[in-house]
N, CA, C and O atoms as a GROMACS GRO file, in nm:
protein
  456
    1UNK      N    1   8.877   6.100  12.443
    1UNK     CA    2   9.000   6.095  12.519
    1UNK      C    3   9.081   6.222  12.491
    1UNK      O    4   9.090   6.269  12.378
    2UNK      N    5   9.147   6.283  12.610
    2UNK     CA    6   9.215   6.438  12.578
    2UNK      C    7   9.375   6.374  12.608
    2UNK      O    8   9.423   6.320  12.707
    3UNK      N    9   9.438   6.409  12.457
    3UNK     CA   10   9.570   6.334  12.495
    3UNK      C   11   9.697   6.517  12.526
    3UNK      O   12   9.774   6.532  12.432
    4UNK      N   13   9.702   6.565  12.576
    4UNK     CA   14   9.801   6.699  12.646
    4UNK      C   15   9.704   6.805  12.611
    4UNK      O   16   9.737   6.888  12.526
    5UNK      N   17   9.600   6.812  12.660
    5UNK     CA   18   9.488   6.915  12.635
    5UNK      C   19   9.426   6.933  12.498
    5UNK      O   20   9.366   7.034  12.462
    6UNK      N   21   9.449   6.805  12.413
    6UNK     CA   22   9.376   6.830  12.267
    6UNK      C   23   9.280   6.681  12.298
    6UNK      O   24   9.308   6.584  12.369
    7UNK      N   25   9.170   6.706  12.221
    7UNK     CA   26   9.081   6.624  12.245
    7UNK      C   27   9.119   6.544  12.092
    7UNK      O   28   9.137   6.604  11.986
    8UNK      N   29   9.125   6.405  12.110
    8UNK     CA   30   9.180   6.325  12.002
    8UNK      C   31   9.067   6.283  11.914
    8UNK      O   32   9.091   6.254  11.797
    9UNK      N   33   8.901   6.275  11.979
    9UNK     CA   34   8.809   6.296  11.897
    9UNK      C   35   8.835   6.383  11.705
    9UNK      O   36   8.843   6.362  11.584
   10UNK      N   37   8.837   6.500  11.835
   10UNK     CA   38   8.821   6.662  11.720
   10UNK      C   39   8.948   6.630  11.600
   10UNK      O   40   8.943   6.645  11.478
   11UNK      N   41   9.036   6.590  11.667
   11UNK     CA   42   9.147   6.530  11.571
   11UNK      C   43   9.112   6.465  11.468
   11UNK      O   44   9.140   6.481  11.349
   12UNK      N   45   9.044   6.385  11.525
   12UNK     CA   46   8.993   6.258  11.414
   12UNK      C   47   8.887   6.331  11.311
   12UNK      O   48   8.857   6.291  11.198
   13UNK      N   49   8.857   6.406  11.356
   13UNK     CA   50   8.726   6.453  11.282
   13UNK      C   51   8.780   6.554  11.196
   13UNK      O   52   8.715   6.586  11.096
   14UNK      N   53   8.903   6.617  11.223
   14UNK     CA   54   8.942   6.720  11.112
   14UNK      C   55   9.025   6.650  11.004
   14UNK      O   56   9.014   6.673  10.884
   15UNK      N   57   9.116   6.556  11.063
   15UNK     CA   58   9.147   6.488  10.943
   15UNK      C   59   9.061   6.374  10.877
   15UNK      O   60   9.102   6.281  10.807
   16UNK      N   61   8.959   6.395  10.908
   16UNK     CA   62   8.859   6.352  10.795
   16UNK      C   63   8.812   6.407  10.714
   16UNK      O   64   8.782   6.367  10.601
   17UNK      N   65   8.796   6.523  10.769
   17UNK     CA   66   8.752   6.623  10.703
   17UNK      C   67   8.865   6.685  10.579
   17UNK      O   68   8.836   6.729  10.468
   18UNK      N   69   8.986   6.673  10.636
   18UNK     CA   70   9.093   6.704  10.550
   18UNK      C   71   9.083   6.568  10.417
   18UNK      O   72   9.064   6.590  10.298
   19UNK      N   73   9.096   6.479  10.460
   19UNK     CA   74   9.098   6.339  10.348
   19UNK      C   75   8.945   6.382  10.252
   19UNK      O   76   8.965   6.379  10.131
   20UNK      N   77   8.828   6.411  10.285
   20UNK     CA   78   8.740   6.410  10.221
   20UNK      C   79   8.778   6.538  10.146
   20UNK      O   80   8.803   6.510  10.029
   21UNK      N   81   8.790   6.656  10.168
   21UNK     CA   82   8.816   6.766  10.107
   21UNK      C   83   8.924   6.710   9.982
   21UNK      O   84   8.889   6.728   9.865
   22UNK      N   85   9.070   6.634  10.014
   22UNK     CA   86   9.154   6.622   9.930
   22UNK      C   87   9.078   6.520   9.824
   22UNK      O   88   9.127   6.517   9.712
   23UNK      N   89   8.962   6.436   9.851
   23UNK     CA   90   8.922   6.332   9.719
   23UNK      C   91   8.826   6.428   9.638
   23UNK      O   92   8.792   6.408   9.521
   24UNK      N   93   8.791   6.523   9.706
   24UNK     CA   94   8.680   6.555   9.610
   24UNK      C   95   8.743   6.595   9.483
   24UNK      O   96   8.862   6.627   9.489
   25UNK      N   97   8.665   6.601   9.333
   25UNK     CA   98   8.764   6.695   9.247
   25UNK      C   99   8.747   6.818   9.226
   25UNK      O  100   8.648   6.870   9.277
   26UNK      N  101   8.833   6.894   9.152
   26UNK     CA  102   8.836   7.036   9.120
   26UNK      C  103   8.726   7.062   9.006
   26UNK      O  104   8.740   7.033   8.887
   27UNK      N  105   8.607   7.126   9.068
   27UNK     CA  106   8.524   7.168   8.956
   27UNK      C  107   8.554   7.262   8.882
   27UNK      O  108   8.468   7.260   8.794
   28UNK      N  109   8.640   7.365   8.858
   28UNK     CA  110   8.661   7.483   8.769
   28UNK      C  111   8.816   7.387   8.727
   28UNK      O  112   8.876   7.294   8.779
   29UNK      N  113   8.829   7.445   8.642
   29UNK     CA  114   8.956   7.376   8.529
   29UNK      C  115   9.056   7.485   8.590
   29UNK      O  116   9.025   7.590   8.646
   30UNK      N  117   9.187   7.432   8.565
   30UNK     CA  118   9.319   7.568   8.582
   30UNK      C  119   9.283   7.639   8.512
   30UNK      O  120   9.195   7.617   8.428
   31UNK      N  121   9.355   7.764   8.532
   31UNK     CA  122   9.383   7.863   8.507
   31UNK      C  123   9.526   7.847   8.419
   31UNK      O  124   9.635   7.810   8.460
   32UNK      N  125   9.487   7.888   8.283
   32UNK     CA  126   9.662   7.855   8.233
   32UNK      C  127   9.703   8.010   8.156
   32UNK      O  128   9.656   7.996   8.043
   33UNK      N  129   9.744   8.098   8.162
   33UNK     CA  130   9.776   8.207   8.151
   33UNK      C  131   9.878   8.205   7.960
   33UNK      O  132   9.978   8.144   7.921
   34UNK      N  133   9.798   8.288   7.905
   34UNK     CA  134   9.883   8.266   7.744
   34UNK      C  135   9.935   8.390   7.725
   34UNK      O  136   9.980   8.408   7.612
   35UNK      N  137   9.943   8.490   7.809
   35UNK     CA  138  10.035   8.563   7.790
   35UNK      C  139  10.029   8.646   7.890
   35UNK      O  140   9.927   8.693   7.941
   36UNK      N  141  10.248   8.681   7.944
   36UNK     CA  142  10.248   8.715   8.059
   36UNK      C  143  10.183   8.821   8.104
   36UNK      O  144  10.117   8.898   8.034
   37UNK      N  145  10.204   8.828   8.234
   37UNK     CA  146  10.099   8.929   8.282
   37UNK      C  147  10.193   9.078   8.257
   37UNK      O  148  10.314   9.072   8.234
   38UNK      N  149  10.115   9.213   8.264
   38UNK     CA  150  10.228   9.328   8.193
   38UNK      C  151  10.307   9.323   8.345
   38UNK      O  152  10.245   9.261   8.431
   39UNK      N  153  10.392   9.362   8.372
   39UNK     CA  154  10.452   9.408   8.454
   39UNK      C  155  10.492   9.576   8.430
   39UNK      O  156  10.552   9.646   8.348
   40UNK      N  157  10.434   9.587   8.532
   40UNK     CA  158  10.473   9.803   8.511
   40UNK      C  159  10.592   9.817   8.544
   40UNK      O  160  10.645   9.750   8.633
   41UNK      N  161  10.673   9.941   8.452
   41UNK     CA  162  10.810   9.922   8.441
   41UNK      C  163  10.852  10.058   8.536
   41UNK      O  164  10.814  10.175   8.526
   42UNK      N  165  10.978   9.970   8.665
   42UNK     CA  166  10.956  10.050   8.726
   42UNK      C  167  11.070  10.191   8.697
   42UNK      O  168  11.177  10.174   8.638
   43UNK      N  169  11.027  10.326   8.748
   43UNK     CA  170  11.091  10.442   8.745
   43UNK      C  171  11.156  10.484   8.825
   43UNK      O  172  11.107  10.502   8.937
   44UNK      N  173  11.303  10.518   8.798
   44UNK     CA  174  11.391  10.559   8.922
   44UNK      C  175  11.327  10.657   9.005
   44UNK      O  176  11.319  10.666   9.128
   45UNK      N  177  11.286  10.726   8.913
   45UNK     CA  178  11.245  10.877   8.983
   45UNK      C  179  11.149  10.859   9.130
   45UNK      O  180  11.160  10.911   9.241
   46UNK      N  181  11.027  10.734   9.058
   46UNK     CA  182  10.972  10.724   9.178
   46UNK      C  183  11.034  10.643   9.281
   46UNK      O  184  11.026  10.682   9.398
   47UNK      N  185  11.104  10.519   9.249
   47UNK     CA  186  11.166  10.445   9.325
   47UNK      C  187  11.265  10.502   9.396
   47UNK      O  188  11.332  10.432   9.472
   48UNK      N  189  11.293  10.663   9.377
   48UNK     CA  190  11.402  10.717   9.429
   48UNK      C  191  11.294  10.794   9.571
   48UNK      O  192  11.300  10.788   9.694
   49UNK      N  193  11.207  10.859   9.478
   49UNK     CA  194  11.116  10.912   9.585
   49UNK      C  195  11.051  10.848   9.725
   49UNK      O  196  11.036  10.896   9.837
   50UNK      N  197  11.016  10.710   9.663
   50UNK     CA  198  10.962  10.598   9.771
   50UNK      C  199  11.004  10.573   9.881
   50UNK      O  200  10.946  10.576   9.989
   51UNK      N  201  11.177  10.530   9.837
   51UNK     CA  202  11.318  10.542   9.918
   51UNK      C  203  11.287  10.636  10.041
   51UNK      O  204  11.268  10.610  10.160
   52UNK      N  205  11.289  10.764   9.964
   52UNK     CA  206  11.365  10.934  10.063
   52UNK      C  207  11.238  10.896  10.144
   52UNK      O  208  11.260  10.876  10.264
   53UNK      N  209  11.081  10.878  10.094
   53UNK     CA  210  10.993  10.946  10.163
   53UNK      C  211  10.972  10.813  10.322
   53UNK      O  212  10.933  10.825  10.438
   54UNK      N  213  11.016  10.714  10.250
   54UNK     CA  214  11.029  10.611  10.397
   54UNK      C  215  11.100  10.643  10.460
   54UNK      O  216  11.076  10.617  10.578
   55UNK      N  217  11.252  10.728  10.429
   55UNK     CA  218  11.321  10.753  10.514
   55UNK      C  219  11.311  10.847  10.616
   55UNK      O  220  11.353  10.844  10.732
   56UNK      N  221  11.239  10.944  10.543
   56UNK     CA  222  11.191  11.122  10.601
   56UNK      C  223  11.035  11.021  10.707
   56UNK      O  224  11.022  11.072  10.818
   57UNK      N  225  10.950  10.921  10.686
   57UNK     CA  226  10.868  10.869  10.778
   57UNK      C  227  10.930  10.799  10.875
   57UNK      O  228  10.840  10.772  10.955
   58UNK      N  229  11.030  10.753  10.914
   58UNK     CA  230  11.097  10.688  10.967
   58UNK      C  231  11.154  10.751  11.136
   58UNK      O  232  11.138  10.719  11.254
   59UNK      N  233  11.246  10.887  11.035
   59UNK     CA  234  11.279  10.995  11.117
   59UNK      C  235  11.137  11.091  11.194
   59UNK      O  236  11.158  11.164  11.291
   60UNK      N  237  11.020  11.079  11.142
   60UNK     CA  238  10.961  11.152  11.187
   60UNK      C  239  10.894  11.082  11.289
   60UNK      O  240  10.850  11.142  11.387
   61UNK      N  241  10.879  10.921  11.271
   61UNK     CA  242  10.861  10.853  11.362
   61UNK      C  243  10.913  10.877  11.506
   61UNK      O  244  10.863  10.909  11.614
   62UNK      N  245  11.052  10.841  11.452
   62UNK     CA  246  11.114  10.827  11.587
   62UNK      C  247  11.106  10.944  11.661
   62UNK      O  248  11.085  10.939  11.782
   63UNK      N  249  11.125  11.098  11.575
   63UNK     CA  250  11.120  11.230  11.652
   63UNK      C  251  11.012  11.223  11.706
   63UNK      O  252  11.024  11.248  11.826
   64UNK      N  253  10.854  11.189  11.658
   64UNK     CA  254  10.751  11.165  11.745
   64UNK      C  255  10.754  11.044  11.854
   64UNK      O  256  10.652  11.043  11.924
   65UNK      N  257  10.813  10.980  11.872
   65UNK     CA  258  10.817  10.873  11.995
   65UNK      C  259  10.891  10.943  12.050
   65UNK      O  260  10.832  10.964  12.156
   66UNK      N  261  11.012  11.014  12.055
   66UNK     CA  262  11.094  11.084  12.153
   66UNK      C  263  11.031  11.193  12.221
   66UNK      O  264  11.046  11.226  12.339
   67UNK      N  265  10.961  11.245  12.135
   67UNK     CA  266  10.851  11.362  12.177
   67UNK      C  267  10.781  11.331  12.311
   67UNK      O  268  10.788  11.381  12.423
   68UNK      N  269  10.704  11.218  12.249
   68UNK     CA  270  10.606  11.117  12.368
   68UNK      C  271  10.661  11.083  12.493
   68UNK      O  272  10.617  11.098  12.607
   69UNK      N  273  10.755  11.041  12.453
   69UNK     CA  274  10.897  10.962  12.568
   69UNK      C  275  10.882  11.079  12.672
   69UNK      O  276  10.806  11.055  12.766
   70UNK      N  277  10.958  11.231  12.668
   70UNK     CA  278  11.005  11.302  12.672
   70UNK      C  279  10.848  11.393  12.740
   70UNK      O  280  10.865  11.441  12.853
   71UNK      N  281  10.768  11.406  12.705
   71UNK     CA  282  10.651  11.417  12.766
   71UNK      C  283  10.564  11.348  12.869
   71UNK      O  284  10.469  11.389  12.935
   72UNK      N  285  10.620  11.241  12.862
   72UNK     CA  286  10.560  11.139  12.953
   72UNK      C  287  10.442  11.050  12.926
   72UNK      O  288  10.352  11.041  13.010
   73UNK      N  289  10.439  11.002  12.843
   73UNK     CA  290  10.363  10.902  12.777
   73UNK      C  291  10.359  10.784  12.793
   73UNK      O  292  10.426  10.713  12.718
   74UNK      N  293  10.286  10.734  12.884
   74UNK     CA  294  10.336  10.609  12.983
   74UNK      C  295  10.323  10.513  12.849
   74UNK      O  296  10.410  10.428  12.835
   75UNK      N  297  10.235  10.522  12.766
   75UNK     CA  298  10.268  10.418  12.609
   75UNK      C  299  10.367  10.386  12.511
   75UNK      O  300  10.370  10.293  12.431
   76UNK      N  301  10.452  10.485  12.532
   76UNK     CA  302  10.601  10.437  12.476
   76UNK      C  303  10.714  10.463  12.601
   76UNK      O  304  10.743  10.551  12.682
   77UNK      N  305  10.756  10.331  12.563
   77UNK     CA  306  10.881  10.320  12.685
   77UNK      C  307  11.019  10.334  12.560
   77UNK      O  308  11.035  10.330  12.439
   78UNK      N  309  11.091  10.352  12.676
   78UNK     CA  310  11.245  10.375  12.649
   78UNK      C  311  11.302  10.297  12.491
   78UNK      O  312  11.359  10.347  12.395
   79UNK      N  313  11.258  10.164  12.516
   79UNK     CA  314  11.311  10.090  12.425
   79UNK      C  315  11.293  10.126  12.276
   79UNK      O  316  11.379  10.124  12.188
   80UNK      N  317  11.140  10.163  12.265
   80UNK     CA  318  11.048  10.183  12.151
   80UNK      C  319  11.119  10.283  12.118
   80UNK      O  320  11.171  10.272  12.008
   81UNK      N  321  11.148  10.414  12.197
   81UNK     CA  322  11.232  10.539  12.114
   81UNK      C  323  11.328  10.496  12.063
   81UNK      O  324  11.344  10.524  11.945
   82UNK      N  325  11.468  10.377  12.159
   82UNK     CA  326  11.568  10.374  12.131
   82UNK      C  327  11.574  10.289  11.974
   82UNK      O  328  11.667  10.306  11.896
   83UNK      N  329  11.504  10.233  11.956
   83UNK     CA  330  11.452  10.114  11.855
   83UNK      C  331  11.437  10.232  11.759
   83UNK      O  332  11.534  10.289  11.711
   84UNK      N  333  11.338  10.257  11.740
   84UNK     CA  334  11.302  10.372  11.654
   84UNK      C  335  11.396  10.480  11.606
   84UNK      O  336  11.386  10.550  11.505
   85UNK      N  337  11.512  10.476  11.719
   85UNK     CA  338  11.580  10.583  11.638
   85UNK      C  339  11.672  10.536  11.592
   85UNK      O  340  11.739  10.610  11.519
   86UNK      N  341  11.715  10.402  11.612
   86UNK     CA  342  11.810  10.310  11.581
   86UNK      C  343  11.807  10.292  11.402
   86UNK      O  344  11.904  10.291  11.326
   87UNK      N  345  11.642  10.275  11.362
   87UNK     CA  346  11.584  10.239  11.242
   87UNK      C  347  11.617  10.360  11.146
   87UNK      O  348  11.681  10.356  11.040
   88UNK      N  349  11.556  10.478  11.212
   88UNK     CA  350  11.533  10.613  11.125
   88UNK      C  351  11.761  10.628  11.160
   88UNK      O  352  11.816  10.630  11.050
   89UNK      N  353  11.803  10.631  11.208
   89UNK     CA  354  11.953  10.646  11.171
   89UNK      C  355  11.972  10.524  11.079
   89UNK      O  356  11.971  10.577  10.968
   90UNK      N  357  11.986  10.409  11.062
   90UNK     CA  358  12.002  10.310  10.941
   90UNK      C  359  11.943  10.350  10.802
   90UNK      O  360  12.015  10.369  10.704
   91UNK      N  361  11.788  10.362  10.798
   91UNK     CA  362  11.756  10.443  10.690
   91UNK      C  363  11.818  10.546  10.595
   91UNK      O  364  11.826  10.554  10.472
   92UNK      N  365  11.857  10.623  10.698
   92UNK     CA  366  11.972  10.772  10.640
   92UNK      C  367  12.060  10.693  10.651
   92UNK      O  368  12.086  10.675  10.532
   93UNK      N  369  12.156  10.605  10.728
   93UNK     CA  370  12.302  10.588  10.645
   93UNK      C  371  12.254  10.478  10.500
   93UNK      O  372  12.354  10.439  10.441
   94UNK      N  373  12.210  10.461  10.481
   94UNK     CA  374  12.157  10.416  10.366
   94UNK      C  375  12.125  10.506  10.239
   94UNK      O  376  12.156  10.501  10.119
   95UNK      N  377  12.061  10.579  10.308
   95UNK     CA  378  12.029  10.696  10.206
   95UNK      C  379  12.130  10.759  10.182
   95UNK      O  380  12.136  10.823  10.077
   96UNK      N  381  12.228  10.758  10.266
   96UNK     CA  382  12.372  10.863  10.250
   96UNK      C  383  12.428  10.756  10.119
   96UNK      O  384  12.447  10.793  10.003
   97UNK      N  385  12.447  10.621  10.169
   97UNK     CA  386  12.559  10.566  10.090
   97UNK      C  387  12.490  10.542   9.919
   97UNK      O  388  12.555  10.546   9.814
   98UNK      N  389  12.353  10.521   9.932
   98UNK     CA  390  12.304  10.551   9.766
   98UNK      C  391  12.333  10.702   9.692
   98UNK      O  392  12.336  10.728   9.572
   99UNK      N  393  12.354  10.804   9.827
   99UNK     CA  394  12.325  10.931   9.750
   99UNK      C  395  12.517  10.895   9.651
   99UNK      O  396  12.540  10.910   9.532
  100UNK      N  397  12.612  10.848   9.758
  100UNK     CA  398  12.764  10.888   9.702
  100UNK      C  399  12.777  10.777   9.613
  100UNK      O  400  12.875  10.776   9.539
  101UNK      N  401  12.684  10.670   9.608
  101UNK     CA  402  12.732  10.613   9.510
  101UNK      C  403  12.653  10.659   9.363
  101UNK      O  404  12.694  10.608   9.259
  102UNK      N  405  12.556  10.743   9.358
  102UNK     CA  406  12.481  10.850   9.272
  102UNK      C  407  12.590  10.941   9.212
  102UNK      O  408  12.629  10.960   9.098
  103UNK      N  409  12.619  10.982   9.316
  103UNK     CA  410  12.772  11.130   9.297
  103UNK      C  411  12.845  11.068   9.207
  103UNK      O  412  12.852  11.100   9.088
  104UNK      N  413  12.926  10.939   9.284
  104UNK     CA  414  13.048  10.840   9.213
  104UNK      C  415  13.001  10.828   9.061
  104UNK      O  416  13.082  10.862   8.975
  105UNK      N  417  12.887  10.787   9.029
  105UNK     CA  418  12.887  10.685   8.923
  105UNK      C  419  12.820  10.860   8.819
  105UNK      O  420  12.803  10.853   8.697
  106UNK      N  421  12.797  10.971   8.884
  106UNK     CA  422  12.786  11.068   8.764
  106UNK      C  423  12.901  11.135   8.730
  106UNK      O  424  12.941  11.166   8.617
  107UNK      N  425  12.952  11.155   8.838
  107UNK     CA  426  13.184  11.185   8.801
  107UNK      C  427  13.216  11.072   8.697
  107UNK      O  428  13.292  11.111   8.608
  108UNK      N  429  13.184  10.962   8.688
  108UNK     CA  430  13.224  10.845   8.652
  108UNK      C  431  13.177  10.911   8.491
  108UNK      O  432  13.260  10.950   8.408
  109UNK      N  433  13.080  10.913   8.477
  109UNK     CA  434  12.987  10.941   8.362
  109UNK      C  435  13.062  11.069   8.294
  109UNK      O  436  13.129  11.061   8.191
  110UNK      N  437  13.035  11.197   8.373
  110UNK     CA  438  13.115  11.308   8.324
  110UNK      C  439  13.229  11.317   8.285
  110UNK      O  440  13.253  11.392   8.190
  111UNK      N  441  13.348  11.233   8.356
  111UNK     CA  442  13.461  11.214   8.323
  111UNK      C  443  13.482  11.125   8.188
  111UNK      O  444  13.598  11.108   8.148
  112UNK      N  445  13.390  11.076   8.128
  112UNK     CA  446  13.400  10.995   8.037
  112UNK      C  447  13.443  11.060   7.882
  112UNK      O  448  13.368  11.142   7.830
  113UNK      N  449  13.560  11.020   7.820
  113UNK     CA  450  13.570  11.041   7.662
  113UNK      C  451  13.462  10.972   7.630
  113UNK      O  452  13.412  10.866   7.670
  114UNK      N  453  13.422  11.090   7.509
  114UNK     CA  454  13.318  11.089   7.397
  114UNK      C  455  13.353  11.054   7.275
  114UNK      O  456  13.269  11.053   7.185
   0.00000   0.00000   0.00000
């Protein structure tokens, strides 16, 4: 019987298949972990780099879809540039407001009694 284009058979037959799968038991034992796993500790330097270099891919994106646009590339339409450049401008004001709060907080630092 097909009840809104699903056949109620196949139904029946997967959740059987589901119930038999859930009785069977677990032949391998857990996994119990005795000491945490390392976690690599991360570095501004690169996490700073990671940042810029998504941002600098971002912009180069979009300058290449505008390119395309602008050439006539029936594969990117209007939207895709406008989108794209929408992203690569968010990126940089982002990147702007980490750089001044970088500035802020080393005035902050310099200005400091020793």
């Amino acid at each position: 019987m097909i009840t809104g284009g699903i056949d109620s058979s196949r139904i029946q037959a997967m959740i059987a298949q589901l119930k038999a799968h859930a009785t069977k038991p677990d032949l391998q034992p857990p996994v119990i972990a005795t000491e945490p796993a390392a976690v690599p500790k991360a570095d501004f330097q690169d996490a700073l780099k990671k940042s810029l270099d998504a941002v600098n891919a971002s912009q180069q994106e979009a300058e290449g879809m505008s390119k395309r646009f602008a050439m006539g590339d029936d594969s990117v339409s209007l939207s895709d540039v406008m989108i794209a450049q929408q992203k690569a401008s968010i990126n940089f004001q982002g990147a702007i407001q980490v750089r001044n709060k970088l500035v802020s907080a080393y005035h902050d630092i310099m200005n400091m009694q020793v």
